[in-house]
N, C-alpha and C positions, 0 to 999 in steps of 0.2 A: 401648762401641762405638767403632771405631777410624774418625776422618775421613781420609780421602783429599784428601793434600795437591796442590794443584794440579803440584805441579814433577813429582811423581811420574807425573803422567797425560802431562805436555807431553813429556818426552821421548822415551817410545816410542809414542806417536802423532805423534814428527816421525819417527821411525826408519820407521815405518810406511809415512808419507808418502813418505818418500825413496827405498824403494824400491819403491813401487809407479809412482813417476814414471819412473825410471831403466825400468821392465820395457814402458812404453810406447810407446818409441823404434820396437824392430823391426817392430811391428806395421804403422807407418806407413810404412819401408822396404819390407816385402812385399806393401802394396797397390802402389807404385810400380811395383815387379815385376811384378806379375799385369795391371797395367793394361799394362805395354809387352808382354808377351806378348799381352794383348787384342788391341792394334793387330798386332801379326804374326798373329794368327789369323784377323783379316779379312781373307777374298781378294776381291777385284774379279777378274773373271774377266781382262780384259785383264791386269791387272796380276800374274798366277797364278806366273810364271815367276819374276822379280823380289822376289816374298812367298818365294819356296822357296831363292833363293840367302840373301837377308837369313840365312832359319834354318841355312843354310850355312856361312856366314861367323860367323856369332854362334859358331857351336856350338865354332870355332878359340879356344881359349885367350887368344891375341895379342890379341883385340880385344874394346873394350869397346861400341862400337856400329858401327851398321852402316843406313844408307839403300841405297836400291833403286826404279829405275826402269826397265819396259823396253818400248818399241817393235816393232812387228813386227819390223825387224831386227839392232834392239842394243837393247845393255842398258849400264845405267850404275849401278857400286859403288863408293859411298865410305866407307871403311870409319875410323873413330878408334880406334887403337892405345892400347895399355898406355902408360903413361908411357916405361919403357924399351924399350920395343920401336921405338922412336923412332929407337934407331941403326939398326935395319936396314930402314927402310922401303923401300925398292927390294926387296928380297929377298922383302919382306912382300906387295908388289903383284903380284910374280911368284906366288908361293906362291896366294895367294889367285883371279887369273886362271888358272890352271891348274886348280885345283878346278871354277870355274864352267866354262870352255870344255870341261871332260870330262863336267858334267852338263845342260852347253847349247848341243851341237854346233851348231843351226841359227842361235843368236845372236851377234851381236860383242859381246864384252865389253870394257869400258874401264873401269878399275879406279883409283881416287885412294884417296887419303890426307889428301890437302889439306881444311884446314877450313870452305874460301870451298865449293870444291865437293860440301860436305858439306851446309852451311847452304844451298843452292839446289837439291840434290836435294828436302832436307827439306820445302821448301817445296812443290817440284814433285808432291811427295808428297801434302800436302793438298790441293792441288789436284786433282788426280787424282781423287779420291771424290766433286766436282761434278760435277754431271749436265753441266754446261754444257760439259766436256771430253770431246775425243775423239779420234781416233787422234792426227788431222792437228795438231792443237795440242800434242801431247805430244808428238813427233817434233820440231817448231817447236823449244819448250824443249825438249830433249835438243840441240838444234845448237846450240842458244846456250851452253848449259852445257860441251857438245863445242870450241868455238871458245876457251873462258874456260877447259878445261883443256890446248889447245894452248897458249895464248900463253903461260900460267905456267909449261911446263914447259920 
């Protein structure tokens, strides 16, 4: 009877190992997916219009994320581009305001790029799903965010 030498067993149950480690990665990439599509699938009925541009703007090539916030009478997108899509951001704000004001004639849109106005949507965003907010408070932050993207521009 032939014994089985240890080296013999170690090697292809490292090979083993190695790729079943390597094959674990994507999985926990497409939860990350499925949970941001989560959060777009929640609508707050206020917030209905602003949920529908988000899937508007995403759905553009150009860009990799995309906040949304809107008011009875405006609405506020800040959208983060592609790395290279960087040179044309002006063109890109155009482009993307134009979509939304032809699917939200009744709303003003204001449309950034900016990263500061992006990270203060985001927040505005969570907040929003508190009971404790409502029209007048959202309107409130939206002006402030409105004033913080005049002066930088």
């Amino acid at each position: 009877m032939r014994k089985i030498q240890p080296k013999g067993i170690l090697i292809p149950l490292l090979i083993l190992l190695l790729l079943n480690s390597g094959c674990n990665k994507p999985k926990e990439e497409s939860k990350k997916k499925n949970e941001n599509s989560t959060k777009i699938a929640y609508v707050q009925t206020q917030q209905s219009a602003s949920q529908k541009a988000k899937k508007e703007v995403l759905s553009m090539e150009e860009i990799i994320d995309v906040k949304a916030v809107n008011s009875d009478k405006e609405m506020f997108v800040a959208a983060k581009p592609k790395h290279l899509e960087r040179f044309q951001l002006k063109s890109l704000r155009k482009k993307i305001k134009k979509r939304l004001e032809k699917q939200f004639p009744d709303l003003k849109v204001y449309v950034s790029t900016d990263q500061k106005i992006l990270k203060k949507l985001e927040e505005l965003e969570n907040k929003v799903d508190e009971p404790k907010m409502n029209s007048k408070k959202i309107d409130k932050e939206l002006q402030k965010i409105k004033a913080k993207a005049t002066d930088e521009a």
